[in-house]
VEXLO-393307 format. One record per residue (C-alpha): residue in three letters; x, y, z. Coordinates in steps of 0.2 Angstrom, whole numbers, plus 5000, padded with zeros to 4 digits. Example, Ala and Ser with C-alpha at 12.3 -4.5 7.8 and 13.67 -1.06 7.14 Angstrom:
REM residues 2
<r->ALA, px->5062, py->4978, pz->5039>
<r->SER, px->5068, py->4995, pz->5036>
This chain:
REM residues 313
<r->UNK, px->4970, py->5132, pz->5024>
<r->UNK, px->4987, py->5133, pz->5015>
<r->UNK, px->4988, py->5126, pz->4999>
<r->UNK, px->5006, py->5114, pz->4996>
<r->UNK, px->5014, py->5114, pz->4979>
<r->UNK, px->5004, py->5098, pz->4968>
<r->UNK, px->5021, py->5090, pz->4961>
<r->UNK, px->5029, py->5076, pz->4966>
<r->UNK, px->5047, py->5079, pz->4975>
<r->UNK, px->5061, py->5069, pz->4976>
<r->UNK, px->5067, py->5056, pz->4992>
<r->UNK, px->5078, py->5071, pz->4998>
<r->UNK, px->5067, py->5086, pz->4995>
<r->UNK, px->5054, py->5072, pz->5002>
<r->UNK, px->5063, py->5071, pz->5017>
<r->UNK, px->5066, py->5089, pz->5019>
<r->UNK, px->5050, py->5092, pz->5017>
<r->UNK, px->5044, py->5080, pz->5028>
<r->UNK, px->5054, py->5087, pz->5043>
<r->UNK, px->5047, py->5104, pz->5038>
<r->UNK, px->5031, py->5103, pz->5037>
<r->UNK, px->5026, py->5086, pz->5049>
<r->UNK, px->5042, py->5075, pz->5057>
<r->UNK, px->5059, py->5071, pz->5052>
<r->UNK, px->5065, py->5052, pz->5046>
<r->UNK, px->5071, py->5043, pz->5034>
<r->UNK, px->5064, py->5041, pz->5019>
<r->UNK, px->5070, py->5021, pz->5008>
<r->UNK, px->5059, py->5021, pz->4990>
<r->UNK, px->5054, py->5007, pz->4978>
<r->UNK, px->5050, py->5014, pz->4965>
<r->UNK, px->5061, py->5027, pz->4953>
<r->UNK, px->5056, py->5044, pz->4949>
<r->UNK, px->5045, py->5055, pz->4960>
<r->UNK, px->5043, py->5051, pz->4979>
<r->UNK, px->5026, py->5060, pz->4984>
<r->UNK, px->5018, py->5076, pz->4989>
<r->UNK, px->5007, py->5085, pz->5002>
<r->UNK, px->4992, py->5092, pz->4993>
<r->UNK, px->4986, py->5104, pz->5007>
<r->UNK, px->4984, py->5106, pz->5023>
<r->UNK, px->4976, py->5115, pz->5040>
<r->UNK, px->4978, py->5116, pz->5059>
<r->UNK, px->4963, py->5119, pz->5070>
<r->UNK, px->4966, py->5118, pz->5089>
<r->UNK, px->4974, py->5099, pz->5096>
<r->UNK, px->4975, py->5095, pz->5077>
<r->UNK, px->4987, py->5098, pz->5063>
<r->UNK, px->4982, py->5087, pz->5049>
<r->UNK, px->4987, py->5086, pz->5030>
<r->UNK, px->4985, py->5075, pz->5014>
<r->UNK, px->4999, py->5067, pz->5009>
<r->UNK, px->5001, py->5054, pz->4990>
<r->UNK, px->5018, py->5043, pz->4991>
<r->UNK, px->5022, py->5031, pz->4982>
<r->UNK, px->5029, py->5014, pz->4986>
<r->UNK, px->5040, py->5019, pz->5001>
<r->UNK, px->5046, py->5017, pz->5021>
<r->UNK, px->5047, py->5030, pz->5033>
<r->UNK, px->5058, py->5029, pz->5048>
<r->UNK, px->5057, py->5038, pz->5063>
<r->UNK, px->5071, py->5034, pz->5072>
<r->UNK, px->5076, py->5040, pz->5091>
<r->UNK, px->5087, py->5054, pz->5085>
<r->UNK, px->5076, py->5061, pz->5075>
<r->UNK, px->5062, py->5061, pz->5088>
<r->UNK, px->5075, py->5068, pz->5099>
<r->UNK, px->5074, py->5084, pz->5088>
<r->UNK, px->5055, py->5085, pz->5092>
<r->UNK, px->5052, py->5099, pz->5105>
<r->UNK, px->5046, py->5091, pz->5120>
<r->UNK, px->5028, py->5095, pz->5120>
<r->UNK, px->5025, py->5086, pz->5103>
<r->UNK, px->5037, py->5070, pz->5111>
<r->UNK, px->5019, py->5066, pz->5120>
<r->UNK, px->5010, py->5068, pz->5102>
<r->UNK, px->5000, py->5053, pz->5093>
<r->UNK, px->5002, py->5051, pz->5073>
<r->UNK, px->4987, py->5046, pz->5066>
<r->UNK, px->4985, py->5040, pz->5045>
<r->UNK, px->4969, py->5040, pz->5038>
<r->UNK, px->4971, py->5029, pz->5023>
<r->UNK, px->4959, py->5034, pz->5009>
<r->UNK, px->4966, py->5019, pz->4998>
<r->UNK, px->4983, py->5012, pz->4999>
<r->UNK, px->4991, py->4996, pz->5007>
<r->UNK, px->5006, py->4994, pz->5019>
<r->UNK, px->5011, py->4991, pz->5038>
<r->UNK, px->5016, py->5002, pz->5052>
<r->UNK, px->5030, py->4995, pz->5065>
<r->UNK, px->5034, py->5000, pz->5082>
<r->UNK, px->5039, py->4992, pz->5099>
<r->UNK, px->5041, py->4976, pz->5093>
<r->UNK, px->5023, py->4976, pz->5082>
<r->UNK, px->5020, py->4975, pz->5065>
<r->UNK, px->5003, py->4980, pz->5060>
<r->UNK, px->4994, py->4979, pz->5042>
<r->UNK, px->4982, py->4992, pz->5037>
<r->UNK, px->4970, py->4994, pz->5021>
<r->UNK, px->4961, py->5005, pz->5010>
<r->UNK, px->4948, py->5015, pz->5025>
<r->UNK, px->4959, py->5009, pz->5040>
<r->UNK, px->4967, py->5022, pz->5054>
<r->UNK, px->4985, py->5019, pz->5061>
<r->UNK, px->4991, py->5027, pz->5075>
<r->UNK, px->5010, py->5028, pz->5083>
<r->UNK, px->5018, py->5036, pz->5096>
<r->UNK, px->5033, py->5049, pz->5096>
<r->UNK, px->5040, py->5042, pz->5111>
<r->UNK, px->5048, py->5029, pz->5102>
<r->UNK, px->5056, py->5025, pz->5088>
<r->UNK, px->5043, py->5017, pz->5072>
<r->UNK, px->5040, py->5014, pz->5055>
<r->UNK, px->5027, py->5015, pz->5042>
<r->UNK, px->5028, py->5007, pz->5023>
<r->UNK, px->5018, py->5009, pz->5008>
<r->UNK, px->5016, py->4993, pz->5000>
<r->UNK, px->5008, py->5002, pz->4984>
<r->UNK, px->5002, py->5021, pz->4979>
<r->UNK, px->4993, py->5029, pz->4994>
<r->UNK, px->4986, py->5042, pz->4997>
<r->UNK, px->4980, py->5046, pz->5015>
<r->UNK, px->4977, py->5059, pz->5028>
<r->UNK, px->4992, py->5062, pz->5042>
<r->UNK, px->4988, py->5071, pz->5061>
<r->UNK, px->4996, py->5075, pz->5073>
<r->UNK, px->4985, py->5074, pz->5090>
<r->UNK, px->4986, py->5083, pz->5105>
<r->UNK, px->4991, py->5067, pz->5122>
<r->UNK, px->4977, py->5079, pz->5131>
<r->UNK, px->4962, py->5072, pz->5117>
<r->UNK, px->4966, py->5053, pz->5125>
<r->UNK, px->4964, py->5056, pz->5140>
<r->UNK, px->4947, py->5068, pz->5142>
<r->UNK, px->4934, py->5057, pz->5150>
<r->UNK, px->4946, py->5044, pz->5154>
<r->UNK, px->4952, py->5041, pz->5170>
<r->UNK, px->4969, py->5036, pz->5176>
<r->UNK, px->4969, py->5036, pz->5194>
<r->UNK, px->4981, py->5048, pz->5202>
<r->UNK, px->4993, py->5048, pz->5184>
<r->UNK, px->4989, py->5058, pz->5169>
<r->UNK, px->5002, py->5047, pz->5160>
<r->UNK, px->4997, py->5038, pz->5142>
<r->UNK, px->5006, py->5032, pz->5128>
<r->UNK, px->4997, py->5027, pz->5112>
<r->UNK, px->5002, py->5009, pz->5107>
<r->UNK, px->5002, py->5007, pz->5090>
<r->UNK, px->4988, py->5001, pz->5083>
<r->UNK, px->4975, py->5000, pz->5068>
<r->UNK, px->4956, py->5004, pz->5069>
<r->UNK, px->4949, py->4997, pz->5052>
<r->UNK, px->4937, py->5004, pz->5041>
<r->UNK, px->4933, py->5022, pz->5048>
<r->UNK, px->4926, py->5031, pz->5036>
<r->UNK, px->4917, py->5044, pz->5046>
<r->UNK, px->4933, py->5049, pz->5051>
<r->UNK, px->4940, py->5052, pz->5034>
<r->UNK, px->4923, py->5060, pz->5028>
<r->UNK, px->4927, py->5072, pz->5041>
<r->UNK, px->4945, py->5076, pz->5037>
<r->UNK, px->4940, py->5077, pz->5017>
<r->UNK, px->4926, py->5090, pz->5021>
<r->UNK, px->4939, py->5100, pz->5032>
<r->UNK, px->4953, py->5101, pz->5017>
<r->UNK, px->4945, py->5105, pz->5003>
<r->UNK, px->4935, py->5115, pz->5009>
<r->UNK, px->4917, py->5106, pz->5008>
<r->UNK, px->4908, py->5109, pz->5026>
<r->UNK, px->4898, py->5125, pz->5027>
<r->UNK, px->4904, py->5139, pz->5039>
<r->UNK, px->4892, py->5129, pz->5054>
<r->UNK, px->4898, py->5111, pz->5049>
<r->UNK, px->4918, py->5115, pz->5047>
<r->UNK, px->4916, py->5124, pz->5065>
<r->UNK, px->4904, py->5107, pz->5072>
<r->UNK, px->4918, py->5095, pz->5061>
<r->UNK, px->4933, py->5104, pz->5069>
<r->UNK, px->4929, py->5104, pz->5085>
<r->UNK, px->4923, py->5086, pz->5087>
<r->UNK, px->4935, py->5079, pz->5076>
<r->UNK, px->4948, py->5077, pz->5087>
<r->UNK, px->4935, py->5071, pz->5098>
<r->UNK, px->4931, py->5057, pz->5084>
<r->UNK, px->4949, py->5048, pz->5083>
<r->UNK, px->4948, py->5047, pz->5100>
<r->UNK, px->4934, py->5035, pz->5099>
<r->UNK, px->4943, py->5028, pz->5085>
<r->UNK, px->4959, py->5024, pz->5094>
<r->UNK, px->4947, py->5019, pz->5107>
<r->UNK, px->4939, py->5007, pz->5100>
<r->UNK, px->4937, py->4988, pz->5099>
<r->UNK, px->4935, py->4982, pz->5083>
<r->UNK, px->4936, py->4963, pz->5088>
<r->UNK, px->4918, py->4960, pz->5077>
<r->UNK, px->4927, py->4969, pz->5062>
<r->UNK, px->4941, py->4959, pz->5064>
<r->UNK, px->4930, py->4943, pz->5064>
<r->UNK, px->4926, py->4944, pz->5045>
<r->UNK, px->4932, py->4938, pz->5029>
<r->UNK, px->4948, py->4945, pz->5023>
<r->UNK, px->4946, py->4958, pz->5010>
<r->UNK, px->4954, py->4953, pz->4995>
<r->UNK, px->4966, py->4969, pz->4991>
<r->UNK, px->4964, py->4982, pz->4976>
<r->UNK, px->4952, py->4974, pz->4964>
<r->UNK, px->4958, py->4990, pz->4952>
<r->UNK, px->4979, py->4985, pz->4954>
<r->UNK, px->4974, py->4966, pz->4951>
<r->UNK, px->4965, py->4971, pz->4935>
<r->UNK, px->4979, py->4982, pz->4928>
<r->UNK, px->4990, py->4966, pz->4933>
<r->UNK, px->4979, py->4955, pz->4922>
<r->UNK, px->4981, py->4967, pz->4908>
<r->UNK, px->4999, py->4969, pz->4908>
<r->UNK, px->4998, py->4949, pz->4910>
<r->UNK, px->4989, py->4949, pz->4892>
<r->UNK, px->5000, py->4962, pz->4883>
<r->UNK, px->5018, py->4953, pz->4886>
<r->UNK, px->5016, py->4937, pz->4892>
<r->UNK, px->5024, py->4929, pz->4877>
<r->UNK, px->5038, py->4943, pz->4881>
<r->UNK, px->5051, py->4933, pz->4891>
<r->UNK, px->5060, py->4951, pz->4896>
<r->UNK, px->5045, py->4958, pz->4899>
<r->UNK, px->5037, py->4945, pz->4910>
<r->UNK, px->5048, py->4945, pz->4927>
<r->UNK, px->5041, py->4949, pz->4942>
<r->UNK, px->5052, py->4962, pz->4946>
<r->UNK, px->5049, py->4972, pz->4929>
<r->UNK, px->5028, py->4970, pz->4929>
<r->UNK, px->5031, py->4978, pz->4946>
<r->UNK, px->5041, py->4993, pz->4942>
<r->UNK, px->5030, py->4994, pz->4927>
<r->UNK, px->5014, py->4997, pz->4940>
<r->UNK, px->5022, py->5009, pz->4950>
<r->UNK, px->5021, py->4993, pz->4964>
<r->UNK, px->5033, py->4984, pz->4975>
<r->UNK, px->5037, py->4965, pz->4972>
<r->UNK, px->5031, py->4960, pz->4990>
<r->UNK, px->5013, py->4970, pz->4986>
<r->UNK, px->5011, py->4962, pz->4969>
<r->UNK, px->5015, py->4945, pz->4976>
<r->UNK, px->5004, py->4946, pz->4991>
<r->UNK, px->4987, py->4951, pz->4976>
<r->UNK, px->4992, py->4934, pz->4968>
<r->UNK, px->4995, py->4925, pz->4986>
<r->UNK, px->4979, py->4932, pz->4992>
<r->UNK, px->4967, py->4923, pz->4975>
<r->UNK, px->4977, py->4905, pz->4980>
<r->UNK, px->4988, py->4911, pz->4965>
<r->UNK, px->5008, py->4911, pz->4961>
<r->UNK, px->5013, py->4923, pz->4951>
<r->UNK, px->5028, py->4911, pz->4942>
<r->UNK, px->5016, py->4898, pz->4941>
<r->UNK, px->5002, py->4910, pz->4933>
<r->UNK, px->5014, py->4915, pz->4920>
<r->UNK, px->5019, py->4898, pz->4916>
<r->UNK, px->5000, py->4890, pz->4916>
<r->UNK, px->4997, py->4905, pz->4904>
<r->UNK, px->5009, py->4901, pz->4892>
<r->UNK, px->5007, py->4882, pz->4894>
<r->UNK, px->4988, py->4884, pz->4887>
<r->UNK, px->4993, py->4897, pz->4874>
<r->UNK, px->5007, py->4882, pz->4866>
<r->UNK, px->4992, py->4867, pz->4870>
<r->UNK, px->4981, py->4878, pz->4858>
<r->UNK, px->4996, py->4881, pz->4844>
<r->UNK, px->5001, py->4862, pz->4845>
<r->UNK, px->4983, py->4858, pz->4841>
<r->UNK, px->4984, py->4868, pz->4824>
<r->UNK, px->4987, py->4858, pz->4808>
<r->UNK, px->4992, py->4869, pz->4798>
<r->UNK, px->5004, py->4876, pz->4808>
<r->UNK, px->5014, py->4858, pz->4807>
<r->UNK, px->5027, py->4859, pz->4792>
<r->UNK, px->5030, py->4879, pz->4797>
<r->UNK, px->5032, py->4880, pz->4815>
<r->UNK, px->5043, py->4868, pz->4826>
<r->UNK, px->5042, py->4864, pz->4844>
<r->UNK, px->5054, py->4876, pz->4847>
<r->UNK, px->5047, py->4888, pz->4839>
<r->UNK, px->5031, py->4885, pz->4845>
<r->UNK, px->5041, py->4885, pz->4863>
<r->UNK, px->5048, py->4905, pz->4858>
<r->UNK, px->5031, py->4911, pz->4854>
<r->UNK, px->5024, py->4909, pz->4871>
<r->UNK, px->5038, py->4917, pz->4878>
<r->UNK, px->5050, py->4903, pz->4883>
<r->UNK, px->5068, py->4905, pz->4882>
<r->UNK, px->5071, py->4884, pz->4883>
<r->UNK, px->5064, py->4874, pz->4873>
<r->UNK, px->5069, py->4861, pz->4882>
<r->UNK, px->5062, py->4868, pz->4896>
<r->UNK, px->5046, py->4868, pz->4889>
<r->UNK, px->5043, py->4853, pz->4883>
<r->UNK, px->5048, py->4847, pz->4901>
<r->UNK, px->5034, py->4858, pz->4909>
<r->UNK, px->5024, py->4853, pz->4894>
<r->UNK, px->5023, py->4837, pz->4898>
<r->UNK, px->5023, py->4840, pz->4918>
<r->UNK, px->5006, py->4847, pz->4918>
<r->UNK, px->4997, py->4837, pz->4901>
<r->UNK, px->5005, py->4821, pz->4904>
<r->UNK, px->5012, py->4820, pz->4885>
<r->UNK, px->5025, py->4828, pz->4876>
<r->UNK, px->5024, py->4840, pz->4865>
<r->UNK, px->5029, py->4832, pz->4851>
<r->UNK, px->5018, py->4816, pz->4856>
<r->UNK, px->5003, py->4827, pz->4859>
<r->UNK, px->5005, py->4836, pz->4839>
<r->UNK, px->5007, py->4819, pz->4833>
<r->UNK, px->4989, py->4813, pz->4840>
């Protein structure tokens, strides 16, 4: 097992690296700073296999750079084991989501994409064409491409791939793990997760929705502060990701902010003592809005009275 360097690198050492040590694309970011790095990683037979932490990011593969791939690895299959992370992987003509504990595959015959939605960390491998096709008979052809595809929830899988890495298996297990991993995403790839499919959604990242709440809380009456774009970079997010965590609880996150606020302003227009010193305009720039006009329209949009009608009550 050879141990990669812990820091994070930038897009073009990413790429470079990239290229080195797994395929060659291109590497678009979201976020500033750091891109990501390979934390370690190992090669046992059919299987080359590594753990990789990005942050928010797409990686395209396009035809020439899969052109530069020596022809034996042409017929390779890429699979990411997600251990938490969110995103989609694109490729002829699909779009496919995947989840914290779901497997992606693609194939290196054509060109594809995969985007990080949010920080990842996940298992990339690079399998052997010859691990698909043992047991399974194709007739007189021993022809197979890998569509791409996503087998959700595969924990075993990852287990495995864990155990291998950091060295956790004893001598007899890491031989037993090794051999039959390969063996393992076959099944995966394999497999017909239509009953999986068949359940509830999973509502995404219960930890990234609670760290949005916070930082909800600490500048929601900080109009700068309180865009979406800038609560985004501030999490280390994309917009579309932090969006979809709102979209997926029936929630806006424009309409959030603004309900927020509106029952912050309700409670200040209810105290007395804050007649003679505070003004509805004032009241309006303390719960973070720039217009007092503004307010008093939304105000009375969702009380049904006017500020200034509602104090006077």
């Amino acid at each position: 097992m050879n141990q990669m360097h812990s820091h994070g690198f930038s897009r073009r050492e990413w790429e470079v690296l990239l290229t080195d040590k797994f395929l060659p694309g291109a590497v678009e970011t979201m976020t500033e700073g750091s891109v990501g790095y390979m934390a370690s990683e190992s090669a046992h037979d059919r299987l080359w296999r590594t753990q990789i932490s990005v942050h928010p990011q797409s990686i395209t593969h396009t035809k020439s750079h899969l052109d530069r791939l020596p022809k034996e690895q042409r017929t390779s299959v890429i699979a990411h084991v997600v251990v938490n992370g969110l995103g989609f992987i694109e490729q002829d003509g699909s779009q496919l989501p995947f989840n914290d504990g779901d497997i992606s595959f693609r194939n290196l015959e054509s060109p594809s994409r995969i985007v990080f939605e949010q920080p990842s960390v996940f298992f990339a491998l690079k399998l052997s064409r010859s691990v698909f096709l043992n047991g399974i008979s194709f007739g007189k052809s021993r022809t197979f491409t890998a569509h791409p595809r996503i087998t959700p929830r595969t924990s075993l899988c990852a287990e495995a791939v864990r155990h291998l890495l950091f060295g956790k298996a004893s001598a007899v297990e890491d031989f037993c793990i090794s051999n039959a991993l390969s063996w393992l995403f076959a099944a995966a790839y394999h497999y017909n997760g239509e009953e999986i499919a068949k359940e509830e959604p999973r509502l995404e990242n219960g930890y990234r929705w609670q760290q949005i709440l916070e930082y909800i809380g600490q500048h929601l009456f900080e109009a700068d502060m309180m865009s979406p774009s800038a609560c985004a970079k501030r999490l280390g997010i994309s917009e579309s990701y932090m969006h979809r965590l709102f979209a997926q609880r029936g929630l806006r996150f424009s309409r959030y902010i603004l309900d927020q606020r509106l029952d912050a302003a309700y409670v200040l227009l209810q105290n007395k003592t804050l007649r003679t010193s505070n003004t509805i305009a004032s009241i309006a720039y303390q719960c973070g809005f720039k217009d007092p006009g503004h307010f008093s329209r939304v105000f009375k949009q969702r009380f049904n009275v006017s500020p200034r009608d509602y104090r006077s009550l």
